[in-house]
DRENDO-1510 file (C-alpha; in Angstrom, 1 decimal, always signed):
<recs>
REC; n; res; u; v; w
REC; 1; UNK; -4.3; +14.5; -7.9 .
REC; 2; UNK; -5.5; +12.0; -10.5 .
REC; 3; UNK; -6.2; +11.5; -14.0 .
REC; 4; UNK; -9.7; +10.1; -14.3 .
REC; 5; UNK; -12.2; +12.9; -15.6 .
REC; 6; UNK; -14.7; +13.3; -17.9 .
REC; 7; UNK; -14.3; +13.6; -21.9 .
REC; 8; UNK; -17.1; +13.8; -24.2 .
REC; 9; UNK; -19.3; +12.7; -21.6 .
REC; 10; UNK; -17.3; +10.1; -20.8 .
REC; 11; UNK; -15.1; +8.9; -17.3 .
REC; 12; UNK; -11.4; +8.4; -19.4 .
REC; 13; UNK; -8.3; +7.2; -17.3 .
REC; 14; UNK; -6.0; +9.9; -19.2 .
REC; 15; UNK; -6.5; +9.2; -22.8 .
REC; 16; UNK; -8.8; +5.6; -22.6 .
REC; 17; UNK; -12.5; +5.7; -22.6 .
REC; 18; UNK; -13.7; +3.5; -19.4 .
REC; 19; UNK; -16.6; +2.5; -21.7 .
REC; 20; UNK; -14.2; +1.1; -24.5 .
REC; 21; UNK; -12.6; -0.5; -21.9 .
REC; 22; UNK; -15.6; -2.3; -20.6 .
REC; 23; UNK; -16.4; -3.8; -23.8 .
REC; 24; UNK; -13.1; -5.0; -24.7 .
REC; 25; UNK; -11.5; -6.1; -21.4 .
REC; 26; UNK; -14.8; -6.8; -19.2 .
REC; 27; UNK; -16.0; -6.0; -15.7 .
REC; 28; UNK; -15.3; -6.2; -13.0 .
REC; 29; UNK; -11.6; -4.4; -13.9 .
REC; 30; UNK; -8.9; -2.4; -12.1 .
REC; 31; UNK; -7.9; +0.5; -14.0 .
REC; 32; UNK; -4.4; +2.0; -13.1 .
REC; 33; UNK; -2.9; +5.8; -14.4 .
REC; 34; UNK; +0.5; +5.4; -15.2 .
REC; 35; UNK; +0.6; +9.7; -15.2 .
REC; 36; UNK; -0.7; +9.6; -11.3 .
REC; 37; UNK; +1.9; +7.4; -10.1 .
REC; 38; UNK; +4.3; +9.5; -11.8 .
REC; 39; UNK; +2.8; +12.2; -10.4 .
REC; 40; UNK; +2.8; +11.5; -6.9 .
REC; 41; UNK; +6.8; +9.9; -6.7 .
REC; 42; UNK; +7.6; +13.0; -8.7 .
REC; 43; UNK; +5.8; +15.1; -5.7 .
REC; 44; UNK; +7.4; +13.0; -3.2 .
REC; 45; UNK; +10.6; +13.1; -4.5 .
REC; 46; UNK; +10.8; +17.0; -5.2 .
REC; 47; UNK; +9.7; +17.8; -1.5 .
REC; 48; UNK; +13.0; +15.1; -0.6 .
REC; 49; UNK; +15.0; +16.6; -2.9 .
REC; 50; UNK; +14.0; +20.2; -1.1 .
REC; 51; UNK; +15.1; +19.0; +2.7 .
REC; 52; UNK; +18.3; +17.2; +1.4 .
REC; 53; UNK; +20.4; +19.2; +4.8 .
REC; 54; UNK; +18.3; +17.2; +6.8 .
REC; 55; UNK; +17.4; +14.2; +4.8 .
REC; 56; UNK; +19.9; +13.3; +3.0 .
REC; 57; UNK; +19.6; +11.2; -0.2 .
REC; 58; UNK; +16.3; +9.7; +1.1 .
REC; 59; UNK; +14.7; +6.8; -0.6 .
REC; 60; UNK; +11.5; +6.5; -1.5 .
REC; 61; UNK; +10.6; +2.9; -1.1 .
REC; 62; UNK; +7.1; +2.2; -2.0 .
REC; 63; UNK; +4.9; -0.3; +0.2 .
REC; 64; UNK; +5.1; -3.2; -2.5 .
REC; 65; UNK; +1.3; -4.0; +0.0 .
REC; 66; UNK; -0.5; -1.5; -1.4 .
REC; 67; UNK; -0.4; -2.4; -4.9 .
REC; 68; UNK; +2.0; -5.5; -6.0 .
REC; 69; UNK; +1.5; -5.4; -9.6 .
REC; 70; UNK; +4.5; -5.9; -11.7 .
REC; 71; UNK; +3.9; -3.4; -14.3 .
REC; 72; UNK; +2.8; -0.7; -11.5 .
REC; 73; UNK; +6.5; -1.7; -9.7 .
REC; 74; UNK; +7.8; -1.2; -12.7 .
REC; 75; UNK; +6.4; +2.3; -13.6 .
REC; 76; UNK; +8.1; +3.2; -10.3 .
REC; 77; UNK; +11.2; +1.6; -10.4 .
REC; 78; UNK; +11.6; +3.3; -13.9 .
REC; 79; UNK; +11.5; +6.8; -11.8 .
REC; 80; UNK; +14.4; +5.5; -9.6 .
REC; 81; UNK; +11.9; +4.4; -6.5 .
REC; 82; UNK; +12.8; +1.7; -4.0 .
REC; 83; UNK; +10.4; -1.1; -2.3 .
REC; 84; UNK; +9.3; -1.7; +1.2 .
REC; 85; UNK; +8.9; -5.5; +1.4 .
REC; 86; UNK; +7.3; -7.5; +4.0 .
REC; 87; UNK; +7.8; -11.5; +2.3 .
REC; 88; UNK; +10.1; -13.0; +0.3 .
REC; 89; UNK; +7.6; -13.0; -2.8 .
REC; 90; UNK; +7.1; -9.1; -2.5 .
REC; 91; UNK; +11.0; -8.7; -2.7 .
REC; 92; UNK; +10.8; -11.3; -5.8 .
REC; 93; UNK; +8.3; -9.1; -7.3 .
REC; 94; UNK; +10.3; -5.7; -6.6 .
REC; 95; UNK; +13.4; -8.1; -8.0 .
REC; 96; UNK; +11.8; -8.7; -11.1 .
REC; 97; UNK; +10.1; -5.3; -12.0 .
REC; 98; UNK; +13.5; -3.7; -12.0 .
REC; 99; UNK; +14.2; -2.7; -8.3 .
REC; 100; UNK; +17.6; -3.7; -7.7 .
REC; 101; UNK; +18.4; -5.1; -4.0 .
REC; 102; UNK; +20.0; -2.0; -2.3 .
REC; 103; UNK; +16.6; +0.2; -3.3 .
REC; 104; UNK; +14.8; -2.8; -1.2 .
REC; 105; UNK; +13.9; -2.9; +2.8 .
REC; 106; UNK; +12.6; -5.8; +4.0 .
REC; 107; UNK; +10.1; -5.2; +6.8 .
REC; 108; UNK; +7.4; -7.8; +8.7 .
REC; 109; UNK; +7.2; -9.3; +11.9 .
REC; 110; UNK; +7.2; -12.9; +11.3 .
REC; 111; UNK; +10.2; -13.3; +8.8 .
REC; 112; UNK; +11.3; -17.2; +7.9 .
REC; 113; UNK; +14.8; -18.0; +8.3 .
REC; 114; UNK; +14.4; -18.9; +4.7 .
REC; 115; UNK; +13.6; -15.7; +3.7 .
REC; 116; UNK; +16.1; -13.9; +6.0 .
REC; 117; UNK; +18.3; -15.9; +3.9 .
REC; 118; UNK; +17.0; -15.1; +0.7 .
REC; 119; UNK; +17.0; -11.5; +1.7 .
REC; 120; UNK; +20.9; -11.6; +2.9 .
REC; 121; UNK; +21.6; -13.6; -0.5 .
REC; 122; UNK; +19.7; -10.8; -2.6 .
REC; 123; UNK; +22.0; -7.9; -1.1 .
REC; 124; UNK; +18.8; -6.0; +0.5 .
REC; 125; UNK; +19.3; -2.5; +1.8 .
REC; 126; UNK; +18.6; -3.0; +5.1 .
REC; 127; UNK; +16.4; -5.9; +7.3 .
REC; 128; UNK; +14.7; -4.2; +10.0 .
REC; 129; UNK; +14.7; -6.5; +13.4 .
REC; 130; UNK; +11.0; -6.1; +15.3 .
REC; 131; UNK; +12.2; -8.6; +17.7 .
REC; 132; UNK; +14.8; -10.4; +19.8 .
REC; 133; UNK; +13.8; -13.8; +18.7 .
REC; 134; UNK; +14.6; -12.2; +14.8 .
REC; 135; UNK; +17.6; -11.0; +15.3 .
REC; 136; UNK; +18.9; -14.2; +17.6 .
REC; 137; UNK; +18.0; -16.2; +14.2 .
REC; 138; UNK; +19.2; -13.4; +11.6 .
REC; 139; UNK; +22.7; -13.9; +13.6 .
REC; 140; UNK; +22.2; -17.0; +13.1 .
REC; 141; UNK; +21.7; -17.4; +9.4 .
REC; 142; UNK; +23.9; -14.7; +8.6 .
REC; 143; UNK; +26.5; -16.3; +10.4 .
REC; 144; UNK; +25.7; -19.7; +8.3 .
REC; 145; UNK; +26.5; -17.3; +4.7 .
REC; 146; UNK; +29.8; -15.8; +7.0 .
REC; 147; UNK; +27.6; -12.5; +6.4 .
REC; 148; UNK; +27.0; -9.1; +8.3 .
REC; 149; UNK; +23.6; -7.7; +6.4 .
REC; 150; UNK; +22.7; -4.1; +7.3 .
REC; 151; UNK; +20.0; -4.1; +9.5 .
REC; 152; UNK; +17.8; -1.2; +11.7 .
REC; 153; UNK; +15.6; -2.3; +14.8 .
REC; 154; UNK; +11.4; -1.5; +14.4 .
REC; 155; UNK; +10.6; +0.8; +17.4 .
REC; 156; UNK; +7.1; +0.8; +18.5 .
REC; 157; UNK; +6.8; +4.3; +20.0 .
REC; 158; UNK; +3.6; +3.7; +21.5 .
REC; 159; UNK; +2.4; +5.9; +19.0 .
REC; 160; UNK; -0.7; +4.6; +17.6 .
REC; 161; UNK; -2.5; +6.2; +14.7 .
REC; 162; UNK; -4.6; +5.2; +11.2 .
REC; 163; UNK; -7.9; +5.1; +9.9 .
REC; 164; UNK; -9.1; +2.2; +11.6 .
REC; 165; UNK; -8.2; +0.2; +14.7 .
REC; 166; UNK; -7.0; -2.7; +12.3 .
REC; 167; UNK; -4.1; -0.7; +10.7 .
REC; 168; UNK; -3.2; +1.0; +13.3 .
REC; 169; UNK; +0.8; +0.2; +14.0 .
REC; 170; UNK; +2.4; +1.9; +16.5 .
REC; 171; UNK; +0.3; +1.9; +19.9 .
REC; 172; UNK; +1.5; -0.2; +22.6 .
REC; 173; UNK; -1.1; -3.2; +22.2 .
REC; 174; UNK; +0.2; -3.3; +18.4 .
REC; 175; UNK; +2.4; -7.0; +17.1 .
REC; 176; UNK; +5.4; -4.6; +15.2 .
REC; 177; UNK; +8.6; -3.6; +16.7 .
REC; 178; UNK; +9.4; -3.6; +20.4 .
REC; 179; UNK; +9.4; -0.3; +22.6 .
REC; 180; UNK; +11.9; +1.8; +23.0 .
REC; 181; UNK; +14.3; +0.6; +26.3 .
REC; 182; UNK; +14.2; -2.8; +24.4 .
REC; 183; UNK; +15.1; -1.1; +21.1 .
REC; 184; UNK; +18.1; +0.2; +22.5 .
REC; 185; UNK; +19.0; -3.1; +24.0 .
REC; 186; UNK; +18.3; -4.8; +21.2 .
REC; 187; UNK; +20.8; -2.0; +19.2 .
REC; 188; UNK; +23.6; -2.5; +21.5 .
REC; 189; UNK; +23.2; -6.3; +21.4 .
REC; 190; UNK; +23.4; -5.9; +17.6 .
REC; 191; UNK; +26.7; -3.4; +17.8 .
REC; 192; UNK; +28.5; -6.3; +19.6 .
REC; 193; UNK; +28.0; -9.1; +17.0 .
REC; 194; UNK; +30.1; -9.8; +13.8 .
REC; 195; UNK; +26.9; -11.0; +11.8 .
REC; 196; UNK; +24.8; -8.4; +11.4 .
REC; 197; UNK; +25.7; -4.5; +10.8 .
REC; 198; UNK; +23.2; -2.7; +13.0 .
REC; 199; UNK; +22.8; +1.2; +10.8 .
REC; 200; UNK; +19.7; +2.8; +11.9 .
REC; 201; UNK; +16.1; +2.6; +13.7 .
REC; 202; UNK; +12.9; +2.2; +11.8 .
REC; 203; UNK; +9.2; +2.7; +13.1 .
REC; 204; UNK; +5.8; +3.0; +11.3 .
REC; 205; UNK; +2.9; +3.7; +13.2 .
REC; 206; UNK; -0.3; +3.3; +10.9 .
REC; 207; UNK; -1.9; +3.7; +8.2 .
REC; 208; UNK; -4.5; +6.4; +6.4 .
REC; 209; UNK; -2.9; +8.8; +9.1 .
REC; 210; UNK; -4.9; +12.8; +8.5 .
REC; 211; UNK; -3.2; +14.3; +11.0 .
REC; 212; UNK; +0.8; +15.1; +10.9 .
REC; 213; UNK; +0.9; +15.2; +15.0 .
REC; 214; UNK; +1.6; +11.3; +15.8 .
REC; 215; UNK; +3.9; +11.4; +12.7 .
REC; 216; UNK; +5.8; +14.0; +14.0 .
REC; 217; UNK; +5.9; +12.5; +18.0 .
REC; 218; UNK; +7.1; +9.0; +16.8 .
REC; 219; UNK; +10.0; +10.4; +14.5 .
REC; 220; UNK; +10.6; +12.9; +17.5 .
REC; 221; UNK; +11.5; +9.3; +19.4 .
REC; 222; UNK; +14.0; +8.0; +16.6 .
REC; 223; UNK; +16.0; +11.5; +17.3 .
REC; 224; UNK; +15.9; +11.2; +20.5 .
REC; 225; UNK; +16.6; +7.5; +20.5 .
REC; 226; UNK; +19.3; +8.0; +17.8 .
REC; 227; UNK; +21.3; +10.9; +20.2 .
REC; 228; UNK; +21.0; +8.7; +22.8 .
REC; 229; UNK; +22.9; +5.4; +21.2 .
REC; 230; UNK; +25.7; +7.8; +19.7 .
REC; 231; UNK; +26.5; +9.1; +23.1 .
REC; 232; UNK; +26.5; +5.3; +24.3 .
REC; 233; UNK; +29.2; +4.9; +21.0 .
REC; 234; UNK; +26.8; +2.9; +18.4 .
REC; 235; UNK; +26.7; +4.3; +14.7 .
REC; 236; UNK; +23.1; +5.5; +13.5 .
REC; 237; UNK; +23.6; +6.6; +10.1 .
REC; 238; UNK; +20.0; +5.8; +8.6 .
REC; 239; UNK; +16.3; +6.3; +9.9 .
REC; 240; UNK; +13.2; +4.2; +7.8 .
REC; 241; UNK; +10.4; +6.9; +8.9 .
REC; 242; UNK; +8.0; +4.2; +7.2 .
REC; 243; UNK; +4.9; +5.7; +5.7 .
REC; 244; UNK; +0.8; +6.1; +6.4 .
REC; 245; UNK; +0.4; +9.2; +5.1 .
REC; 246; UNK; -3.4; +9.4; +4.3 .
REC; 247; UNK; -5.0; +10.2; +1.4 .
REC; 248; UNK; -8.3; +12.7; +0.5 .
REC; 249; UNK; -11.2; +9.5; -0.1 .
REC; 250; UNK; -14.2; +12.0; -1.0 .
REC; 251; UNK; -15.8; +12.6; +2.7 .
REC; 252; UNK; -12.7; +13.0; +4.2 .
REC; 253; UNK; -11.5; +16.1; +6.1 .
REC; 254; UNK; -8.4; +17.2; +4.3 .
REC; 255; UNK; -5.0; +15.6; +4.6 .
REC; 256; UNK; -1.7; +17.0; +5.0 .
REC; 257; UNK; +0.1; +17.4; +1.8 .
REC; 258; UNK; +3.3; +15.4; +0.9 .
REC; 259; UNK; +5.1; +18.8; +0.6 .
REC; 260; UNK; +4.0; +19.4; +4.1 .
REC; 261; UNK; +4.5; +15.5; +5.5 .
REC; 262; UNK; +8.4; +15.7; +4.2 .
REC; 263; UNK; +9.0; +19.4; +5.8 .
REC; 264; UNK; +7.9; +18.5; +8.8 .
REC; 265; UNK; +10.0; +15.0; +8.9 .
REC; 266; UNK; +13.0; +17.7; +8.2 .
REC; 267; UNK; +12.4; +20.0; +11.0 .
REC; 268; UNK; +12.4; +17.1; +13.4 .
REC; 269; UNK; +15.6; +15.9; +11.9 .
REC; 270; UNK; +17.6; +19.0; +11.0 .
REC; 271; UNK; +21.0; +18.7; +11.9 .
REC; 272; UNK; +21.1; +15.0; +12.6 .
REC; 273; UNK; +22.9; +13.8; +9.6 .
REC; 274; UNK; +21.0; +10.9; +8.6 .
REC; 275; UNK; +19.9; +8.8; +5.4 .
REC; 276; UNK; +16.3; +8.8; +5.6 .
REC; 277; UNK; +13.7; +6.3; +4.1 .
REC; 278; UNK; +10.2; +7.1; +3.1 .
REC; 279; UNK; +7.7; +3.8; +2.7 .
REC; 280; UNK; +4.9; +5.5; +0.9 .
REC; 281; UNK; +2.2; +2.9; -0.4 .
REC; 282; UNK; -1.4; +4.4; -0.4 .
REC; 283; UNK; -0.3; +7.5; -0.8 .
REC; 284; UNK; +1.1; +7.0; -3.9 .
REC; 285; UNK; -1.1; +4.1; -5.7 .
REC; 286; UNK; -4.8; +5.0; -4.0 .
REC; 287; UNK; -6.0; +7.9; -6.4 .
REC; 288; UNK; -4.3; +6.1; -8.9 .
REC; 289; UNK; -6.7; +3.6; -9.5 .
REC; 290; UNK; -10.0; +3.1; -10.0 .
REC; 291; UNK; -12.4; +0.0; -10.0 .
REC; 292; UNK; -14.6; -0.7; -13.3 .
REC; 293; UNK; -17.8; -2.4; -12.7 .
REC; 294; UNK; -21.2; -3.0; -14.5 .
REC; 295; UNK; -25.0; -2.4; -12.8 .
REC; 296; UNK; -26.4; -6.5; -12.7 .
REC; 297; UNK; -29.7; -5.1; -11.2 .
REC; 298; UNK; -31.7; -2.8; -9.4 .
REC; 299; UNK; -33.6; -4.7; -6.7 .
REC; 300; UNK; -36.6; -2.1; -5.2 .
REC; 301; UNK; -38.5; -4.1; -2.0 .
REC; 302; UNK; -41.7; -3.0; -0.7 .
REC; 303; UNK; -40.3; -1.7; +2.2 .
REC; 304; UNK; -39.0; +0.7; +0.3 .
REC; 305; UNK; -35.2; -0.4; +0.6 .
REC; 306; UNK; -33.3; -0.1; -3.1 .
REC; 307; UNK; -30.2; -2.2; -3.7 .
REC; 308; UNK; -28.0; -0.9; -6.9 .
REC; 309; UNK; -26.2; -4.9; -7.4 .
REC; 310; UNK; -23.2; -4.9; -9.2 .
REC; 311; UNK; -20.8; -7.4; -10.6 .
REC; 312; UNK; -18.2; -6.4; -8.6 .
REC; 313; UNK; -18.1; -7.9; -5.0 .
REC; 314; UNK; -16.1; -7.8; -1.9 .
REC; 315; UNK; -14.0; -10.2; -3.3 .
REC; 316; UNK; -12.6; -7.9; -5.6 .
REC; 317; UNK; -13.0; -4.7; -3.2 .
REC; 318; UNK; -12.4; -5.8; +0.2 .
REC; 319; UNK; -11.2; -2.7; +2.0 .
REC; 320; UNK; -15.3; -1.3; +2.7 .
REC; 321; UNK; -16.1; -5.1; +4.5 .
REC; 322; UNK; -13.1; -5.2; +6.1 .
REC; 323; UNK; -12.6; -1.8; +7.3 .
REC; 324; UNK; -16.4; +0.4; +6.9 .
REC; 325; UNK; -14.1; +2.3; +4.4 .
REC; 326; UNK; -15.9; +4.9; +1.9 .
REC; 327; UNK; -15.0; +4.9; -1.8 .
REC; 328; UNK; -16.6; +7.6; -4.3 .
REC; 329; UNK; -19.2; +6.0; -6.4 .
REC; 330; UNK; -19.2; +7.3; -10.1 .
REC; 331; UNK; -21.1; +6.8; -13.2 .
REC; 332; UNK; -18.8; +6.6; -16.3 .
REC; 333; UNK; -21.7; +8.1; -18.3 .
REC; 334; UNK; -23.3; +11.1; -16.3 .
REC; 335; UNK; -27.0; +10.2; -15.5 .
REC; 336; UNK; -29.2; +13.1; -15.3 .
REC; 337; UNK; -32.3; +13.0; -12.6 .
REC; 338; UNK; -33.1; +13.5; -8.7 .
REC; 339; UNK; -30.1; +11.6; -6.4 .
REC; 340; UNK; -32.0; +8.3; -4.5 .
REC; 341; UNK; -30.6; +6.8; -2.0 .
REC; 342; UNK; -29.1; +3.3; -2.3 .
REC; 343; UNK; -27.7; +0.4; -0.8 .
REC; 344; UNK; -24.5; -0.7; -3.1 .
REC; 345; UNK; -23.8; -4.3; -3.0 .
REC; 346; UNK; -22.4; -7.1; -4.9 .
REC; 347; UNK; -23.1; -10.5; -5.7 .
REC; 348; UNK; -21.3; -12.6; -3.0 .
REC; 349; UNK; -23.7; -14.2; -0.8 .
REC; 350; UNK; -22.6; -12.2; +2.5 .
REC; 351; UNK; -24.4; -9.4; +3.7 .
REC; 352; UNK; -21.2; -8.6; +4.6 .
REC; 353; UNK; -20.9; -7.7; +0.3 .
REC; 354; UNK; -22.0; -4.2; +0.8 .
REC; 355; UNK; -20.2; -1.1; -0.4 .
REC; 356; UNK; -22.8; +1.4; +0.8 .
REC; 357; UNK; -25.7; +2.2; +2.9 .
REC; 358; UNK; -28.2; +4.7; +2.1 .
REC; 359; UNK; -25.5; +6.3; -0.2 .
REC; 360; UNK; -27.3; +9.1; -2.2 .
REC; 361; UNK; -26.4; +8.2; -6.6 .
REC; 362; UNK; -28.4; +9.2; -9.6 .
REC; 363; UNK; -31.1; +6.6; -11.1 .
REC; 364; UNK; -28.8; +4.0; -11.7 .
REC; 365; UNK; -30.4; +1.2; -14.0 .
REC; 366; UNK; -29.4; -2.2; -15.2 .
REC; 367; UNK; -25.9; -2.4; -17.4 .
REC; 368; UNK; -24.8; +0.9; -16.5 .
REC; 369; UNK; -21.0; +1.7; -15.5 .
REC; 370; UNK; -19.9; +2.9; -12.5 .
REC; 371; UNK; -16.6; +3.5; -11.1 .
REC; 372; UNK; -15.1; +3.3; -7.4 .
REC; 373; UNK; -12.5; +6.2; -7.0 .
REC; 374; UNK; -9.4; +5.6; -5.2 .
REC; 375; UNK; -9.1; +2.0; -5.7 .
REC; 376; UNK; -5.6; +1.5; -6.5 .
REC; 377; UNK; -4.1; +1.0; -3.0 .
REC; 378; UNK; -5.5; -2.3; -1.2 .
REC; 379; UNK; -7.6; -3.2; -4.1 .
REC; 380; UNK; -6.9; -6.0; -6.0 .
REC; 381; UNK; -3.6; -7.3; -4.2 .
REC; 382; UNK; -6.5; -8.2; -1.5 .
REC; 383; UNK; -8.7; -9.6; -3.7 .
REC; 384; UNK; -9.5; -13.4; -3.9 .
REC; 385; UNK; -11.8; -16.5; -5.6 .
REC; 386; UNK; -14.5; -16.4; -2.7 .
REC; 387; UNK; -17.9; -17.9; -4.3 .
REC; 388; UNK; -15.8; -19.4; -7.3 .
REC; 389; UNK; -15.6; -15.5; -9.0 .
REC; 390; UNK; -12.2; -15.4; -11.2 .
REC; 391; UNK; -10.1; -12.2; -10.1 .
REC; 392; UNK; -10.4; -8.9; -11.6 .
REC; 393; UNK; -8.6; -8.1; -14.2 .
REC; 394; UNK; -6.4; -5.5; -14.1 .
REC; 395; UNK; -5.2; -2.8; -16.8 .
REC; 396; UNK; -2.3; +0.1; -16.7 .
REC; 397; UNK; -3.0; +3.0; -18.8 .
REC; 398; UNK; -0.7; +5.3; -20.3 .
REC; 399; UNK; -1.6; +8.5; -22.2 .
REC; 400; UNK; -3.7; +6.4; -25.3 .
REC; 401; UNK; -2.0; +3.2; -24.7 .
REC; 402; UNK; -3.2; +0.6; -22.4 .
REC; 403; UNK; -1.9; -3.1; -21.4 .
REC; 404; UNK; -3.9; -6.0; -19.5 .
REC; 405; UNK; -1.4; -6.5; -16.5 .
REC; 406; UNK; -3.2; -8.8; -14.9 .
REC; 407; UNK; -6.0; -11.3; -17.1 .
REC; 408; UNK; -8.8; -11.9; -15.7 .
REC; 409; UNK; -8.8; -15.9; -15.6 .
REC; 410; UNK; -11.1; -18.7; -16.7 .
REC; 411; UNK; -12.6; -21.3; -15.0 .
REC; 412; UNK; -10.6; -23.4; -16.4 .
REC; 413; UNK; -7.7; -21.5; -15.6 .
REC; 414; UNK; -8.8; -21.5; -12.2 .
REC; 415; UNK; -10.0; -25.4; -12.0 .
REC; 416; UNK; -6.3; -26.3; -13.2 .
REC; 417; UNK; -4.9; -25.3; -10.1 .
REC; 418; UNK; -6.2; -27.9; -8.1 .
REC; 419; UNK; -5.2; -31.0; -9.1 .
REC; 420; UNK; -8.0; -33.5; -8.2 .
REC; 421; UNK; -6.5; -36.3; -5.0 .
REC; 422; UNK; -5.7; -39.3; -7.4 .
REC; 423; UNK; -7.6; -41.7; -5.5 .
REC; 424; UNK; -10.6; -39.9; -6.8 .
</recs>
């Protein structure tokens, strides 16, 4: 579900050559597919658009996380997508790529009352509370703007699921949302106060999720959870289903299709009459991105150990130091010759700068391109200036037209950020 194959012996992202590309723009270089991310909100939406009974006019409101790039935003909110925000500078960005403030949610467990109050002021969707402390100060600040914003409460189900222990959600142990008897509390507390407008629940329970079980459990709580505050009197007109939906990295087992995720999330609901919301972020932006790098070296020890070093580093790619998470390796130019094994690693000086271990790649040699697959979600809106290296840049593709979105910078660029103390 991509559009990065191989023309005239050559990786293209749709209609640009990945070599061209490294010559003209540099390495290392995210490369985004304007047709994938069209693709996969198109997917999304159709399966929606197929449950309607149950779903109602569900939004789609991408995880602004996953990929934060203006022009990628505004690809989406071209299509009529929303944005799941979790700071006052993602909802800026969603602001100015064309997301207007009722397509936005505004998530996060550690809110300022500034941006509460920026969020109230923007005309949000909805805030969703993950605590009492929040919503004692959202009452507050809304009450300072004589305002009532539209807000649900985060349930942690104590359904805990993802890839890895460190984007896992939901379980009980987990910082978001509060468990369910509080929840309810928290709702009723909500119902009885002229300053906020309580109209749903919200929960999301992890991240990279391959297995539609734990989905379907936690949104089996928010029905249950939902019939039981309309019986106590409370209006529940909306449910934010969040997102985690994983995607197929090459090595993984396969994952539930959207088509599949979205039926499933109507059965549970049918006949509930309720405004859903989706949060997709990886699921929409992984496969549609790719990460451009150049061989530096190949560094063969006597013990027989051989490290492929490329310019790109965990400081552009941090999701495989962070996480032990696998990305495809690719050559842009095919390379003919027996696999060997490798260590892939960058230049950082960390040992933690490893990509790979022992991962099986054709002769790779000094200057040639290589690609990591599924790099647009978590790539380069992670990415930093560790050892002084300037950010990746970043470039959208369209059919034959492409656009730097994101330069990579000098040093003097960088240098001018940091005014020197005048006393020296």
């Amino acid at each position: 579900m991509h559009h990065f194959d191989l023309k005239d012996g050559v990786l293209h992202a749709e209609g640009v050559s990945l070599e061209a590309l490294a010559e003209t723009v540099g390495t290392p270089t995210y490369v985004y597919s304007s047709a994938t991310l069209r693709r996969h909100y198109g997917l999304l939406r159709e399966a929606c658009d197929a449950h309607r009974d149950a779903l109602g006019e569900a939004l789609i409101a991408f995880a602004v996380k996953a990929n934060s790039n203006l022009s990628v935003l505004a690809t989406l909110a071209r299509l009529g997508c929303g944005a799941d925000t979790v700071s006052e500078g993602e909802i800026r960005r969603a602001l100015a790529a064309g997301i207007p403030g009722e397509r936005i949610i505004f998530s996060g467990v550690g809110k300022t009352d500034a941006e509460l109050a920026f969020a109230i002021d923007q005309g949000v969707r909805q805030i969703n509370v993950e605590s009492s402390a929040e919503l004692d100060r959202l009452i507050a600040v809304a009450a300072d703007k004589s305002a009532a914003p539209a807000i649900a409460i985060r349930v942690n189900p104590k359904i805990g699921a993802g890839g890895h222990a460190k984007i896992t959600t939901g379980g009980a142990g987990d910082k978001f949302g509060v468990p369910v008897e509080e929840a309810m509390a928290l709702y009723a507390r909500a119902s009885a106060s002229p300053h906020v407008t309580p109209v749903g629940l919200a929960c999301h329970i992890g991240s990279q999720i391959t297995d539609l079980a734990p989905l379907e459990a936690a949104f089996r709580v928010l029905r249950d959870m939902t019939e039981a505050l309309r019986a106590q009197g409370h209006s529940v007109t909306r449910l934010d289903l969040g997102g985690g939906l994983g995607v197929p990295y090459y090595g993984d087992a396969a994952t539930p299709s959207p088509a599949d995720y979205i039926a499933m999330a109507a059965r549970v609901l049918e006949g509930l009459n309720v405004e859903t919301a989706f949060e997709p972020g990886r699921l929409m932006a992984a496969n549609a991105g790719v990460l451009l790098s150049r061989v530096i070296q190949v560094n063969e020890r006597t013990d027989g150990r051989r490290f492929l070093v490329l310019d790109a580093a965990m400081n552009d790619l941090m999701r495989p130091a962070l996480y032990d998470a696998f990305h495809d390796l690719k050559p842009v130019r095919p390379v003919e010759g027996e696999a060997l094994p490798y260590d892939v690693v960058g230049p950082v000086c960390e040992t933690g700068d490893t990509f790979a271990r022992d991962r099986d790649l054709p002769p790779l040699q000094a200057g040639d391109l290589v690609v990591f697959m599924s790099a647009g979600a978590y790539g380069a809106v992670m990415s930093g200036e560790y050892n002084t290296r300037p950010l990746a840049a970043e470039v959208l593709v369209d059919g034959a037209r492409q656009a730097v979105i994101r330069p990579r910078p000098t040093y003097d660029e960088m240098f001018a950020r940091e005014p020197m103390a005048g006393w020296l």
